[in-house]
N, C-alpha and C positions, 0 to 999 in steps of 0.2 A: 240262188234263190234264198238262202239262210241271210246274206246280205240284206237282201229287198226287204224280208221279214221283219230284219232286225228295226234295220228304218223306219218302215212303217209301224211296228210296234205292233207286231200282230205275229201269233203262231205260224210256223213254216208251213204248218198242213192246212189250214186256215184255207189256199188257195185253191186245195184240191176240194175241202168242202164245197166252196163256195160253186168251182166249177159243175158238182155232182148236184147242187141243191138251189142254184141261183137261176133261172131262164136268161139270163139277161147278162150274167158274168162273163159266159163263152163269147160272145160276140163284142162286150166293153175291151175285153182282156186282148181278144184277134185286132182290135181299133186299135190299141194304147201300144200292143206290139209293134205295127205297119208304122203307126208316129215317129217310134221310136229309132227301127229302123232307118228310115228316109233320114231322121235328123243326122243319124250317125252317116249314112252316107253321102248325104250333100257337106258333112266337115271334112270328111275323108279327098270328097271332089276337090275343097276351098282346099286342103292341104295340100295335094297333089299339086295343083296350079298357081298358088300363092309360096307359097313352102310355109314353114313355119322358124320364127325365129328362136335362137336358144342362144342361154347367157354360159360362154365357157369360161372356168374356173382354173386359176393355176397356184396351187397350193393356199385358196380359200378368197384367193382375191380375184374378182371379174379383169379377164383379159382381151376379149371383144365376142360381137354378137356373131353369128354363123346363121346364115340362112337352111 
């Protein structure tokens, strides 16, 4: 959370204000969650069935890719 804060450039308590004082924060904030999640799990899907490629390194020089 102190991450997200910092990002957006707003107090860490800010959130919990907003959730106690805002009608309309609880249910932005439940939406922006469910997005967020989905996104990360449809990469996690793409990862699993795609792989992911990665650059291996042998004492600072590229040696080949690795699925």
């Amino acid at each position: 959370m102190l991450r997200a804060a910092r990002a957006a450039k707003v107090a860490r308590v800010q959130h919990y204000v907003w959730l106690d004082q805002d009608e309309t924060y609880p249910a932005r904030f439940r939406e922006a969650m469910r997005v967020a999640i989905r996104t990360l799990e449809d990469e996690a899907v793409r990862r699993a069935y795609e792989g992911e490629r990665k650059l291996v390194n042998y004492k600072g020089k590229p040696v080949r890719d690795v699925d």
